[in-house]
Predicted model as a PDB file, atoms N, CA, C, CB and O in Angstrom, pLDDT in the B-factor column:
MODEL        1                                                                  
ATOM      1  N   UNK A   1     129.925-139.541 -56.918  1.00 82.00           N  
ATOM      2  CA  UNK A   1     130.966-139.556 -57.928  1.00 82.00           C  
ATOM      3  C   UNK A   1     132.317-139.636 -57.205  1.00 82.00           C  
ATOM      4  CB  UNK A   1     130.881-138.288 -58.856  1.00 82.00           C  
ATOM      5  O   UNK A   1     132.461-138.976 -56.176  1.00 82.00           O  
ATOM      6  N   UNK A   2     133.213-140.322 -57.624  1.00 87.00           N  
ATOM      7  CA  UNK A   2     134.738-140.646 -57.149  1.00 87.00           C  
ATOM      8  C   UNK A   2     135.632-139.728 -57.247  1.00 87.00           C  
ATOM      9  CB  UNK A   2     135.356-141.662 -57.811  1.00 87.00           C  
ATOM     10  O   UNK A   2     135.760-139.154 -58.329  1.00 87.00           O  
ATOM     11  N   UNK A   3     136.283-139.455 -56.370  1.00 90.00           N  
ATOM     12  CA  UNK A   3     137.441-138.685 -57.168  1.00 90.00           C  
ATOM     13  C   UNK A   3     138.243-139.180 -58.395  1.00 90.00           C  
ATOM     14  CB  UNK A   3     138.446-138.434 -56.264  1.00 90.00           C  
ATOM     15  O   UNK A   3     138.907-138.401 -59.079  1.00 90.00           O  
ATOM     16  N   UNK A   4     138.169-140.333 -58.615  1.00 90.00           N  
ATOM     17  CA  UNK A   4     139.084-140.760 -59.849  1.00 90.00           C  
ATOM     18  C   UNK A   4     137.919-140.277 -61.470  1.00 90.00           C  
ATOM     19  CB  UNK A   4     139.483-142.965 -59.640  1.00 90.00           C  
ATOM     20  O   UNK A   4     138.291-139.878 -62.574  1.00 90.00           O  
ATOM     21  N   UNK A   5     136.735-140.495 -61.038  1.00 91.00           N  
ATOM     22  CA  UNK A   5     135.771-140.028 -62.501  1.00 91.00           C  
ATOM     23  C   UNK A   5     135.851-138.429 -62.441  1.00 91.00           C  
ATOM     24  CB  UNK A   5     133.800-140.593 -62.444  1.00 91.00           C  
ATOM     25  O   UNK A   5     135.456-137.903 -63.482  1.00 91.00           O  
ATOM     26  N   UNK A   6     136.205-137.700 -61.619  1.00 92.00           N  
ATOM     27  CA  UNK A   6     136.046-136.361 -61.476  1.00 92.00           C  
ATOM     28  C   UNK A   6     137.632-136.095 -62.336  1.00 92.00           C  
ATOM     29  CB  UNK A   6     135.790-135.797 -59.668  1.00 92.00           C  
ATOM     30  O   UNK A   6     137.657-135.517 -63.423  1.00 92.00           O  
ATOM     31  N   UNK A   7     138.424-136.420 -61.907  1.00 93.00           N  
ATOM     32  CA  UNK A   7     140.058-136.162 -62.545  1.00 93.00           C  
ATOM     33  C   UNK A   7     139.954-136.756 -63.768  1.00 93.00           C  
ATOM     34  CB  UNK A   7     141.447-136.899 -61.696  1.00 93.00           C  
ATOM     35  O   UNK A   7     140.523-136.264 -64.742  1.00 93.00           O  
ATOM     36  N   UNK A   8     139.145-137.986 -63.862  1.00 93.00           N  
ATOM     37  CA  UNK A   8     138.541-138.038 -65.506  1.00 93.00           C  
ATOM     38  C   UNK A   8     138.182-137.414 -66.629  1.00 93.00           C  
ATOM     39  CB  UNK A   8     137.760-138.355 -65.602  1.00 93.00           C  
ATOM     40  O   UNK A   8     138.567-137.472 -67.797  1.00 93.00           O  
ATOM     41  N   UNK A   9     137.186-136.668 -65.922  1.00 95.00           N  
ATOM     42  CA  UNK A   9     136.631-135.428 -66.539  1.00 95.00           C  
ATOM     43  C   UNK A   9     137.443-134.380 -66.800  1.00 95.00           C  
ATOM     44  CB  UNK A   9     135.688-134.914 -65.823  1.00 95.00           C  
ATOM     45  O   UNK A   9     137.719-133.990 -67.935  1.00 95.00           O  
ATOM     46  N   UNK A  10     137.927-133.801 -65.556  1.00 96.00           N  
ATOM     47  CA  UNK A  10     138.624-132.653 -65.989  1.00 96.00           C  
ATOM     48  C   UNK A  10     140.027-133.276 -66.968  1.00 96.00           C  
ATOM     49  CB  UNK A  10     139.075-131.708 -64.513  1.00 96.00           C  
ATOM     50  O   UNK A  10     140.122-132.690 -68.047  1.00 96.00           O  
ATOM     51  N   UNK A  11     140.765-134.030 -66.799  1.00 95.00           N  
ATOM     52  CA  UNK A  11     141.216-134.331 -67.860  1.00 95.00           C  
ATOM     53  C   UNK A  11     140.726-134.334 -69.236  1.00 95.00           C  
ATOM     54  CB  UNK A  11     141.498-135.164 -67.633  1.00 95.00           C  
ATOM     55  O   UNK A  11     141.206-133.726 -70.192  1.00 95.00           O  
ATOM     56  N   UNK A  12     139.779-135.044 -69.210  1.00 95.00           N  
ATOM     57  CA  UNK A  12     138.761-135.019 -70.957  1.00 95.00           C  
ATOM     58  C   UNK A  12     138.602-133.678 -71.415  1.00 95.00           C  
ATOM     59  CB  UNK A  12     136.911-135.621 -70.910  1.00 95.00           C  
ATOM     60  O   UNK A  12     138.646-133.453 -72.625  1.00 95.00           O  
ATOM     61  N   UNK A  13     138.374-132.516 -70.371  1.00 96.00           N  
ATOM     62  CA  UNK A  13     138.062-131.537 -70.574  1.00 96.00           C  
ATOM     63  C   UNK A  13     139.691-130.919 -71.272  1.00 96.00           C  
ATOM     64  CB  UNK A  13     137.328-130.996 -69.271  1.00 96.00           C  
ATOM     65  O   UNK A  13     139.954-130.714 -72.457  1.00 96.00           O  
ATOM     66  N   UNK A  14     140.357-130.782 -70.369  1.00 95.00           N  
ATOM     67  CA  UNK A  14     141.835-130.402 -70.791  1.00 95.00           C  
ATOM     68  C   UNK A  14     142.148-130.938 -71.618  1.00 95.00           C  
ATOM     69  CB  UNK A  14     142.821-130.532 -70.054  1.00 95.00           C  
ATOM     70  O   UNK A  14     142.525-130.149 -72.485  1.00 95.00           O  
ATOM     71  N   UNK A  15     142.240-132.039 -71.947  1.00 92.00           N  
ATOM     72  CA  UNK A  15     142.703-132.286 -73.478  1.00 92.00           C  
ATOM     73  C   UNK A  15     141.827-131.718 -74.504  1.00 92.00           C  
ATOM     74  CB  UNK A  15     142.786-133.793 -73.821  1.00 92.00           C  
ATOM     75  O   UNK A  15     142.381-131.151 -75.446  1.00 92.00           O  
ATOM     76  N   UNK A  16     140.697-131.770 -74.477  1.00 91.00           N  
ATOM     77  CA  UNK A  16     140.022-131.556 -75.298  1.00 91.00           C  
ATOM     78  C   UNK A  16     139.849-130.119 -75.327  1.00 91.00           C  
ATOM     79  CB  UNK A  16     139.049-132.282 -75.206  1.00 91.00           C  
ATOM     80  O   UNK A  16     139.187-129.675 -76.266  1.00 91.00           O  
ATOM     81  N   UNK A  17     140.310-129.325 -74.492  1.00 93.00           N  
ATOM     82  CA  UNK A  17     140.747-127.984 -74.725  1.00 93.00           C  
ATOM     83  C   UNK A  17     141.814-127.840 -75.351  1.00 93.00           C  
ATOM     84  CB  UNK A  17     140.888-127.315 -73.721  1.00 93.00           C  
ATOM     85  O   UNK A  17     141.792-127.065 -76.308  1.00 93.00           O  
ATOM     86  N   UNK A  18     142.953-128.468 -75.043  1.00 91.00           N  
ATOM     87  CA  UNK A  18     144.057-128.296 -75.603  1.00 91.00           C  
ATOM     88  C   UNK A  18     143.919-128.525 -77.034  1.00 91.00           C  
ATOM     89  CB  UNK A  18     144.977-129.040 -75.013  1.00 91.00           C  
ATOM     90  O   UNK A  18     144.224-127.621 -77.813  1.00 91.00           O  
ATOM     91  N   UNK A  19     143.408-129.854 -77.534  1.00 88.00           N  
ATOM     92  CA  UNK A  19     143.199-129.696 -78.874  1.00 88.00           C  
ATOM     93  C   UNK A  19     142.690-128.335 -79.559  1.00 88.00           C  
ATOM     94  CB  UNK A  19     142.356-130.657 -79.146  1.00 88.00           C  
ATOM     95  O   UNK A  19     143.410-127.752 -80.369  1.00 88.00           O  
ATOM     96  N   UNK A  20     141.456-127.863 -79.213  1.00 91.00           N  
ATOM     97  CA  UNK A  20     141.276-127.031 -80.107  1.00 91.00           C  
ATOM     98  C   UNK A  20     141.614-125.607 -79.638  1.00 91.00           C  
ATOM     99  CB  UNK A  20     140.022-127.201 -80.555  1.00 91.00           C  
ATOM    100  O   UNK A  20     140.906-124.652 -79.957  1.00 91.00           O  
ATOM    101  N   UNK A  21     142.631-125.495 -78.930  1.00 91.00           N  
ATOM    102  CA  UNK A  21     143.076-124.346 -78.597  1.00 91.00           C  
ATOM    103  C   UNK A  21     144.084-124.056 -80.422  1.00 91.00           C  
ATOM    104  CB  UNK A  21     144.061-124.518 -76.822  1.00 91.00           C  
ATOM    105  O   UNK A  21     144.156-123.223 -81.326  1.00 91.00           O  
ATOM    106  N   UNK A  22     144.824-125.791 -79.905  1.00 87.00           N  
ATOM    107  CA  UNK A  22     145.658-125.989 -80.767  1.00 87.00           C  
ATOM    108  C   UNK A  22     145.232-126.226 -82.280  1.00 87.00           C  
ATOM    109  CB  UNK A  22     146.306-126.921 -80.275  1.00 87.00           C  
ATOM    110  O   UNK A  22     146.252-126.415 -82.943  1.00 87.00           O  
ATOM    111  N   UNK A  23     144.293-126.272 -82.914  1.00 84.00           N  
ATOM    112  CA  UNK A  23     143.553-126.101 -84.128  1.00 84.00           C  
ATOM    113  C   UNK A  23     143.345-124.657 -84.555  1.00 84.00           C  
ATOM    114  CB  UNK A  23     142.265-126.748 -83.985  1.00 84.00           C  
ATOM    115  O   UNK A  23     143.325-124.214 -85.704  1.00 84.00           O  
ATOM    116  N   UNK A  24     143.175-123.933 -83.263  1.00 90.00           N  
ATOM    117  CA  UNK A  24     142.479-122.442 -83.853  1.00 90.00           C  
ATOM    118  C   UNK A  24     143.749-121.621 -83.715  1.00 90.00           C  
ATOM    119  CB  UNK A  24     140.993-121.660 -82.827  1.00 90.00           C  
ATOM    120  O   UNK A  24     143.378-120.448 -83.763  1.00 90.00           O  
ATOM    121  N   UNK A  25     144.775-121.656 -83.598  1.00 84.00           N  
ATOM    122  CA  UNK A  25     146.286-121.255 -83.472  1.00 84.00           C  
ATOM    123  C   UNK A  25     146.590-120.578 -82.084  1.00 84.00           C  
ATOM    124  CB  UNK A  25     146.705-120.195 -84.675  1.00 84.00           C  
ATOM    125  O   UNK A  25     147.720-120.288 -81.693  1.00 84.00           O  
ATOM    126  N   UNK A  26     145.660-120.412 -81.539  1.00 89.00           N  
ATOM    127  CA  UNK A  26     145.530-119.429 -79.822  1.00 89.00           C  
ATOM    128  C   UNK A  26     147.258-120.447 -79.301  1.00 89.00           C  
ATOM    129  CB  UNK A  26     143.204-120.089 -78.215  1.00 89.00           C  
ATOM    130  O   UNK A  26     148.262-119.741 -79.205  1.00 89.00           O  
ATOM    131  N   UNK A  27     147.391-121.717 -79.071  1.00 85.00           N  
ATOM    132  CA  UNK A  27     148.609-122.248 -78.785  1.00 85.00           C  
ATOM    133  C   UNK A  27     149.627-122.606 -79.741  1.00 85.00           C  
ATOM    134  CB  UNK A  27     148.395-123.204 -78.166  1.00 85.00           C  
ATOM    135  O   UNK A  27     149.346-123.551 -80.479  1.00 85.00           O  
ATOM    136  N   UNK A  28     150.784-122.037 -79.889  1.00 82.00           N  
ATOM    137  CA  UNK A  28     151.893-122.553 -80.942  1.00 82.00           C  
ATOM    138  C   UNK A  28     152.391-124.241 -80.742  1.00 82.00           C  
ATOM    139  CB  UNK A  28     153.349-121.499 -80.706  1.00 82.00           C  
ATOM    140  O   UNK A  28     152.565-124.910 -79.723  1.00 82.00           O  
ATOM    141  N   UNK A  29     152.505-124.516 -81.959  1.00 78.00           N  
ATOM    142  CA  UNK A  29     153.073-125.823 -81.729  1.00 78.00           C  
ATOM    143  C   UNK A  29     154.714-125.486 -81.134  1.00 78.00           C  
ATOM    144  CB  UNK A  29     153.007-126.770 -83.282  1.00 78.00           C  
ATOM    145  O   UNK A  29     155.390-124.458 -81.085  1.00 78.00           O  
ATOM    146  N   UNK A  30     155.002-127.276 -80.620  1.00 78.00           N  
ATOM    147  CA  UNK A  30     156.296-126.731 -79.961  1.00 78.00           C  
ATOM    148  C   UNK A  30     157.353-127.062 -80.572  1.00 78.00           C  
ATOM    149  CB  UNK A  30     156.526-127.108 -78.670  1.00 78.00           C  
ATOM    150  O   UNK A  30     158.391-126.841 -79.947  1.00 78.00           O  
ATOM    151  N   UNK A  31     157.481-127.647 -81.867  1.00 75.00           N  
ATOM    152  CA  UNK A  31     158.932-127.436 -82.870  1.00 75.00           C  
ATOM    153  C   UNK A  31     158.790-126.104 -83.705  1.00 75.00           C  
ATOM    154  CB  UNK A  31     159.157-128.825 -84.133  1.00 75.00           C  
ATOM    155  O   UNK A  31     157.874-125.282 -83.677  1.00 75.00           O  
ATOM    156  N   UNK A  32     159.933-126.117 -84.445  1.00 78.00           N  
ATOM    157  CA  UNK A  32     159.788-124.532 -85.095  1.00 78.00           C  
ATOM    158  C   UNK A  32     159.608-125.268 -86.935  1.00 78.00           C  
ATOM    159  CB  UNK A  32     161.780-123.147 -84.696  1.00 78.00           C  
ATOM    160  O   UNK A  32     160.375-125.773 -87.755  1.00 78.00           O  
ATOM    161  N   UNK A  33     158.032-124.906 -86.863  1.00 78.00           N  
ATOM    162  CA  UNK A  33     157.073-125.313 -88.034  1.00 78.00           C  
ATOM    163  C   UNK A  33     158.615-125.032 -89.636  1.00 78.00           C  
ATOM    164  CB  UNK A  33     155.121-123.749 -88.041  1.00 78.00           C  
ATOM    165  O   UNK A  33     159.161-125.889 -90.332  1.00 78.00           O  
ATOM    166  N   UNK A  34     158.792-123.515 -89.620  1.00 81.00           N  
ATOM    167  CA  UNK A  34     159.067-123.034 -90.524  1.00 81.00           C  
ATOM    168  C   UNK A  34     160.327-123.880 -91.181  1.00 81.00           C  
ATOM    169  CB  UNK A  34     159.172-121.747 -90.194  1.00 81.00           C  
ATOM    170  O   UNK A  34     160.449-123.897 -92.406  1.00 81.00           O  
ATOM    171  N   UNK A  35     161.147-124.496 -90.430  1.00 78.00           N  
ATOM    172  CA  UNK A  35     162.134-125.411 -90.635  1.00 78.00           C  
ATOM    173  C   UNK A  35     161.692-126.533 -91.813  1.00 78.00           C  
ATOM    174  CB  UNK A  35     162.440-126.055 -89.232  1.00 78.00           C  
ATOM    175  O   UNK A  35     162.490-127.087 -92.569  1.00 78.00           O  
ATOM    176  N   UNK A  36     160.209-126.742 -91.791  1.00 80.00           N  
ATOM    177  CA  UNK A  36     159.813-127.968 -92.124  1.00 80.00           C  
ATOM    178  C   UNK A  36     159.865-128.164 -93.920  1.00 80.00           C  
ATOM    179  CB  UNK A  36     158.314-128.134 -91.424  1.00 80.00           C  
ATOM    180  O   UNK A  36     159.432-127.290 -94.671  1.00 80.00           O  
ATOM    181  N   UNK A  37     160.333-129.167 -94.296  1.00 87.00           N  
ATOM    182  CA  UNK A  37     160.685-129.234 -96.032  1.00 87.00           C  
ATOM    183  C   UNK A  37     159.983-129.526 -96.880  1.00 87.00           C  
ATOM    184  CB  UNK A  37     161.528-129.998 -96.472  1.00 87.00           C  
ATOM    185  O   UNK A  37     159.792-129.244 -98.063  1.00 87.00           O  
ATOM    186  N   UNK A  38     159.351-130.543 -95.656  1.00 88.00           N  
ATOM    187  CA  UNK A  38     157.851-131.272 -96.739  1.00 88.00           C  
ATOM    188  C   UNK A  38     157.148-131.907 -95.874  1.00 88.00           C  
ATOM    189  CB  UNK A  38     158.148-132.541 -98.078  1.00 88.00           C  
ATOM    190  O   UNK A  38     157.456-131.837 -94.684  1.00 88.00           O  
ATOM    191  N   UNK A  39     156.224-132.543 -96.235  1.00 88.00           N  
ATOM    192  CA  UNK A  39     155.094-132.926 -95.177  1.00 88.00           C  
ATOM    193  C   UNK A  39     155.488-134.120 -94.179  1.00 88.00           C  
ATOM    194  CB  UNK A  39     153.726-133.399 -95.990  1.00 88.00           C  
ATOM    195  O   UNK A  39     154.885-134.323 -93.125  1.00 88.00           O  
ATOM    196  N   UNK A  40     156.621-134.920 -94.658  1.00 88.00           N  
ATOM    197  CA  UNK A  40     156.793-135.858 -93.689  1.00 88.00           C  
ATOM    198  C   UNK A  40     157.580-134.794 -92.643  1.00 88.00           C  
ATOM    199  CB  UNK A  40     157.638-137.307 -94.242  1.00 88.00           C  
ATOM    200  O   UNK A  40     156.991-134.650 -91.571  1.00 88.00           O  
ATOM    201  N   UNK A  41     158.354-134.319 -92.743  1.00 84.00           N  
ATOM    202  CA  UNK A  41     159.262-132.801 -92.032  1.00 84.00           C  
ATOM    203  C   UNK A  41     158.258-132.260 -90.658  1.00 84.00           C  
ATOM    204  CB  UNK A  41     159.330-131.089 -93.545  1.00 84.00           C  
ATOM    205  O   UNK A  41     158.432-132.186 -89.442  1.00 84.00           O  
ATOM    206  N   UNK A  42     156.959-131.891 -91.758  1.00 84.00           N  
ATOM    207  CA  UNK A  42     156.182-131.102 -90.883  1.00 84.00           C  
ATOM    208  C   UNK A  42     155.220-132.008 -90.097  1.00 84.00           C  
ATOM    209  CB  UNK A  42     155.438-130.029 -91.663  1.00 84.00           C  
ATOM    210  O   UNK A  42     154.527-131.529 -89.199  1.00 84.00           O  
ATOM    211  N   UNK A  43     155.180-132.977 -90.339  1.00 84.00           N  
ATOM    212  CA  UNK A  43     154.068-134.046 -89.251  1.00 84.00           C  
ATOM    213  C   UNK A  43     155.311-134.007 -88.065  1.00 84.00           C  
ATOM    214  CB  UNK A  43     153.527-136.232 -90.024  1.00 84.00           C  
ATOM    215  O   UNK A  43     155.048-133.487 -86.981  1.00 84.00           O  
ATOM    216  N   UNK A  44     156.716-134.595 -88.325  1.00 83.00           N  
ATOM    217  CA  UNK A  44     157.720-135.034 -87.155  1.00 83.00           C  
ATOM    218  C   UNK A  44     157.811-133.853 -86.128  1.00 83.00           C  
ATOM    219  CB  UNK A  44     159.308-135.384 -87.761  1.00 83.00           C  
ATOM    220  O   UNK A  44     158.183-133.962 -84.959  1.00 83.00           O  
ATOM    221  N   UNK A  45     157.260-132.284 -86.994  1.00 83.00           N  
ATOM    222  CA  UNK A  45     157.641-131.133 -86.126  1.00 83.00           C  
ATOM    223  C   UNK A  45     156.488-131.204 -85.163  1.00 83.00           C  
ATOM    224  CB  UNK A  45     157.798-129.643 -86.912  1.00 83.00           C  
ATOM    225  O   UNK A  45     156.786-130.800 -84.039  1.00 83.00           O  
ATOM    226  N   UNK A  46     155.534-131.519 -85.278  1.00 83.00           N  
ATOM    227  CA  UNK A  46     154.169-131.272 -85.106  1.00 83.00           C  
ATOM    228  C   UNK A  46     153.455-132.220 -83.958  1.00 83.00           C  
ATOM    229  CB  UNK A  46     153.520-131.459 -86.486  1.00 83.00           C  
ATOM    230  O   UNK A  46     152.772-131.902 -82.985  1.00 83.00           O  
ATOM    231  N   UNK A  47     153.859-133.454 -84.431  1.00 85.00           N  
ATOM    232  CA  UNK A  47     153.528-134.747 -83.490  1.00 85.00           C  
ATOM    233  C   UNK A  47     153.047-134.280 -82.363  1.00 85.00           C  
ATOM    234  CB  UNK A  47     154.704-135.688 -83.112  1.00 85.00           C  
ATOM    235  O   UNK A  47     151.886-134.202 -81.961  1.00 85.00           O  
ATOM    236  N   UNK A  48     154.448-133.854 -81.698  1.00 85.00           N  
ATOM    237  CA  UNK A  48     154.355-134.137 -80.414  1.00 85.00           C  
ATOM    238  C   UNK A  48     152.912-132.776 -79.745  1.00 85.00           C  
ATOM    239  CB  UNK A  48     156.211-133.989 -79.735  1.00 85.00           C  
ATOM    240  O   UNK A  48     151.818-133.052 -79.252  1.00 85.00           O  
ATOM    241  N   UNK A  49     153.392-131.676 -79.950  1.00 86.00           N  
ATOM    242  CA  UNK A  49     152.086-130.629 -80.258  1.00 86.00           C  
ATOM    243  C   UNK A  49     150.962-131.196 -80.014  1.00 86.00           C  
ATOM    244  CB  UNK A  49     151.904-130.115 -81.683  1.00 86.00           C  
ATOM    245  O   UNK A  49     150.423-130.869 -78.957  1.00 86.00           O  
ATOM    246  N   UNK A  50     150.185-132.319 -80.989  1.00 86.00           N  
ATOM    247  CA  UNK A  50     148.530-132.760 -81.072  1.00 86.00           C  
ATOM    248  C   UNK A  50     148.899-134.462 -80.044  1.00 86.00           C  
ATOM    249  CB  UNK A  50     147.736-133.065 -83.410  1.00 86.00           C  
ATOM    250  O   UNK A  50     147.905-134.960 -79.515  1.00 86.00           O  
ATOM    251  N   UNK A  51     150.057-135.088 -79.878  1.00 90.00           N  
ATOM    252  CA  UNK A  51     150.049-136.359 -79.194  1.00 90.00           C  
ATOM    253  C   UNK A  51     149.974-136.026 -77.375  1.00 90.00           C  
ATOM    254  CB  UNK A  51     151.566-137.240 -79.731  1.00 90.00           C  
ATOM    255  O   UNK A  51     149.595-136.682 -76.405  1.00 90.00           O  
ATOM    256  N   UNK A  52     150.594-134.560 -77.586  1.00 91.00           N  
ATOM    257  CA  UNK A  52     150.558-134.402 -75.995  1.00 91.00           C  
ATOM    258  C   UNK A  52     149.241-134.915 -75.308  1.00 91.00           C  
ATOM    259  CB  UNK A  52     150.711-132.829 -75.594  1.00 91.00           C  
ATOM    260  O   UNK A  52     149.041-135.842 -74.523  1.00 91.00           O  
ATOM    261  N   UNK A  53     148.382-133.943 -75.908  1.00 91.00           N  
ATOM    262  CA  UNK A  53     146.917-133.191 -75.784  1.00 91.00           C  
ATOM    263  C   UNK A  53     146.143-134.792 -75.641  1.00 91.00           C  
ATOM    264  CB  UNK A  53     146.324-131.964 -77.496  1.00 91.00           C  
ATOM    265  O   UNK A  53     145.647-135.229 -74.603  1.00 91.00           O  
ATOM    266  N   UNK A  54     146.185-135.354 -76.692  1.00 91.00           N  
ATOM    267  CA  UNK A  54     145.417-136.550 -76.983  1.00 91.00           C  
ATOM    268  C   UNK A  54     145.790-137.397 -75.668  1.00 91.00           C  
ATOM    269  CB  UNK A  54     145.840-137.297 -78.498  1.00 91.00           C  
ATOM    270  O   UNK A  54     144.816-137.604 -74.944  1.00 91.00           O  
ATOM    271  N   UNK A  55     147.011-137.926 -75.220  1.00 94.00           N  
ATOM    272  CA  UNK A  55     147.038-138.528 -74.702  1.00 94.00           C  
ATOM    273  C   UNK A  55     146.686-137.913 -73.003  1.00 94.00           C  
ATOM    274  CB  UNK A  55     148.026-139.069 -75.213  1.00 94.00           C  
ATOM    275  O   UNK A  55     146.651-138.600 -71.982  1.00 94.00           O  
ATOM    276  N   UNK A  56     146.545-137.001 -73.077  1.00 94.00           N  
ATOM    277  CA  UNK A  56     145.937-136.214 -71.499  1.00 94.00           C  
ATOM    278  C   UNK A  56     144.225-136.973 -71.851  1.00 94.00           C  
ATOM    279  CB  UNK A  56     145.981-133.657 -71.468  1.00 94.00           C  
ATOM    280  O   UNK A  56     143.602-137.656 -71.038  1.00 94.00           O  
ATOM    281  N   UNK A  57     143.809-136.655 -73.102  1.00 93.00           N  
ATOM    282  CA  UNK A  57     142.186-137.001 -73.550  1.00 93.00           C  
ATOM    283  C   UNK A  57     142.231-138.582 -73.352  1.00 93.00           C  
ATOM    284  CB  UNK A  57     141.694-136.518 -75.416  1.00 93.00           C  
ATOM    285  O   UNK A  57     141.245-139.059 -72.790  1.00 93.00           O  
ATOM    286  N   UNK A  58     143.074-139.312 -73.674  1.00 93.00           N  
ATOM    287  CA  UNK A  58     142.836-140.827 -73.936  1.00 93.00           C  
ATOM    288  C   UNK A  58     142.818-141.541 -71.874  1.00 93.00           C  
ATOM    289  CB  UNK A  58     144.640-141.589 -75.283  1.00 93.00           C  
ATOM    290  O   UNK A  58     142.039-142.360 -71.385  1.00 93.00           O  
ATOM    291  N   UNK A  59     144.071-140.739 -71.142  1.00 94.00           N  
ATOM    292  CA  UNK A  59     143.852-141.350 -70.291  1.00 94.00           C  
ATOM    293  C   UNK A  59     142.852-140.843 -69.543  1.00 94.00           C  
ATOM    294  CB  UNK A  59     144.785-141.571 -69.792  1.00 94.00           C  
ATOM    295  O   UNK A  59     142.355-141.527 -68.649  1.00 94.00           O  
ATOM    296  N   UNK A  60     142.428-139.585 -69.807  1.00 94.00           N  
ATOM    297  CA  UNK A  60     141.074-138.609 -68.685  1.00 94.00           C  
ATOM    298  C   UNK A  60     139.779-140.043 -69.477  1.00 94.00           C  
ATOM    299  CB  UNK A  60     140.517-135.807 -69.489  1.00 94.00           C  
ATOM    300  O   UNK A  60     139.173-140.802 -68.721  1.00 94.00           O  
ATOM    301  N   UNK A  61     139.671-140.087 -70.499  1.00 93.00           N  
ATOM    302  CA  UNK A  61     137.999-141.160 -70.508  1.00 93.00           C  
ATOM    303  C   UNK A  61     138.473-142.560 -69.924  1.00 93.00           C  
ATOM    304  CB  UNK A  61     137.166-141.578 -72.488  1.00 93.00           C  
ATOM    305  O   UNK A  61     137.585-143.277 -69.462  1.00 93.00           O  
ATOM    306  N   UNK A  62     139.975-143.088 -69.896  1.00 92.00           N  
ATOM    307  CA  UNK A  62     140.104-144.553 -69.014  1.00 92.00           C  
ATOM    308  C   UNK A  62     140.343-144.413 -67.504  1.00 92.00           C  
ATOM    309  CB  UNK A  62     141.409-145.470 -69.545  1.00 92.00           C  
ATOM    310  O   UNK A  62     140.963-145.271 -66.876  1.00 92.00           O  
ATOM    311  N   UNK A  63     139.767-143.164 -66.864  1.00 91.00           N  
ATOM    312  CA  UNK A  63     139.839-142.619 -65.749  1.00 91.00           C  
ATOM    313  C   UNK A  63     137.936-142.235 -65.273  1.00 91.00           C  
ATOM    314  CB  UNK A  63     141.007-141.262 -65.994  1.00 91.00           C  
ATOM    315  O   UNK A  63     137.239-142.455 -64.283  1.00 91.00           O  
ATOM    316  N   UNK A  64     137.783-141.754 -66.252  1.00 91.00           N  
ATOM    317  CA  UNK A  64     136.226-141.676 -66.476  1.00 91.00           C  
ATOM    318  C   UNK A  64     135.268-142.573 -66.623  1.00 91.00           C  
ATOM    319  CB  UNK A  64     135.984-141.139 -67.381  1.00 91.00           C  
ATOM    320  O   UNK A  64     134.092-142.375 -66.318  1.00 91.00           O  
ATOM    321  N   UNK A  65     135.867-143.932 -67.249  1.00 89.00           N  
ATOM    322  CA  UNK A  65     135.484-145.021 -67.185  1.00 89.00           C  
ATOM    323  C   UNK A  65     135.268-146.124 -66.126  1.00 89.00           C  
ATOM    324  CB  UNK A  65     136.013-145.272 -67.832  1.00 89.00           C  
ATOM    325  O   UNK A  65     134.363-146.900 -65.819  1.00 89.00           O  
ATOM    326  N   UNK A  66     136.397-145.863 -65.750  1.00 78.00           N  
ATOM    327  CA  UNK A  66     136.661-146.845 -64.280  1.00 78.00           C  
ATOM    328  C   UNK A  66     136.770-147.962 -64.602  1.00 78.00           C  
ATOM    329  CB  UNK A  66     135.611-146.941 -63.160  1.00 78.00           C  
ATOM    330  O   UNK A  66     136.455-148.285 -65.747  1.00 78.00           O  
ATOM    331  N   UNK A  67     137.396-149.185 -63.409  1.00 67.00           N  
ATOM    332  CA  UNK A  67     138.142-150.345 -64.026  1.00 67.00           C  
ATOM    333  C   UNK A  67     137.035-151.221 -64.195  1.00 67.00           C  
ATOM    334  CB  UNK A  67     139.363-151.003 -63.156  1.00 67.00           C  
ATOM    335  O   UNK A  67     135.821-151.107 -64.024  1.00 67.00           O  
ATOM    336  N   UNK A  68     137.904-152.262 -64.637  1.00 64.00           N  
ATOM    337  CA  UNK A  68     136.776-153.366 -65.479  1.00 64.00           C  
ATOM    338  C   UNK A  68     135.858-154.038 -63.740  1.00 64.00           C  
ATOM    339  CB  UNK A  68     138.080-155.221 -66.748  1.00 64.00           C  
ATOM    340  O   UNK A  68     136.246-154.188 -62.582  1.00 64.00           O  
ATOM    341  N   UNK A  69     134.554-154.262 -64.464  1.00 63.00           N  
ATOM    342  CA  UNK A  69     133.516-155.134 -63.068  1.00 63.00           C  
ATOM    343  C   UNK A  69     133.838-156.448 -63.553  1.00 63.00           C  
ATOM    344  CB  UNK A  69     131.435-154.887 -62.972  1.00 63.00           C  
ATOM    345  O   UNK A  69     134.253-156.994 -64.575  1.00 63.00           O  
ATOM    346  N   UNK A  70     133.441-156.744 -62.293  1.00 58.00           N  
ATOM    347  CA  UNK A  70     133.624-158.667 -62.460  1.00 58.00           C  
ATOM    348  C   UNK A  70     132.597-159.028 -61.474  1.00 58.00           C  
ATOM    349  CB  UNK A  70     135.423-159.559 -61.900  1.00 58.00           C  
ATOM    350  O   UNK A  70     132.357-160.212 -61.238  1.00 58.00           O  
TER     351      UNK A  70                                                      
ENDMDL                                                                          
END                                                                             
C-alpha cells in the first residue's frame, strides 16, 4: 500500500468523522446558528460547518483511488 492510499484513508476516515461528530452536536458549527432568520439564513450559517468536513471526505477517496491507468 502507498503512502498516498494510506493519507486516503485516513482522510476518508476524518471526514467522515467529522461529519458525524457534527450531526450528533459533540462539534459546534462555526457561525453563530442563533442569529439565523429563516432557513436560507441558517443554511449560509452552516455551510461552511458540513462543506469543510466533506471536502477533507471528497479529496481522502480521490487519494484512495489513485490516478487514472493508461
Amino acid at each position: 500500500m502507498t503512502p498516498r492510499k494510506i493519507i486516503g484513508y485516513a482522510l476518508v476516515a476524518l471526514g467522515f468523522l467529522l461529519i458525524i461528530l457534527l450531526g450528533y452536536g459533540v462539534i459546534e458549527p462555526f457561525g453563530d446558528v442563533s442569529k439565523a432568520n429563516d432557513i436560507g439564513g441558517l443554511m449560509r450559517v452552516v455551510a461552511p460547518s458540513f462543506l469543510i468536513p466533506l471536502a477533507i471526505f471528497l479529496v481522502g477517496i480521490a487519494l484512495a483511488r489513485g490516478g487514472r491507468r493508461r
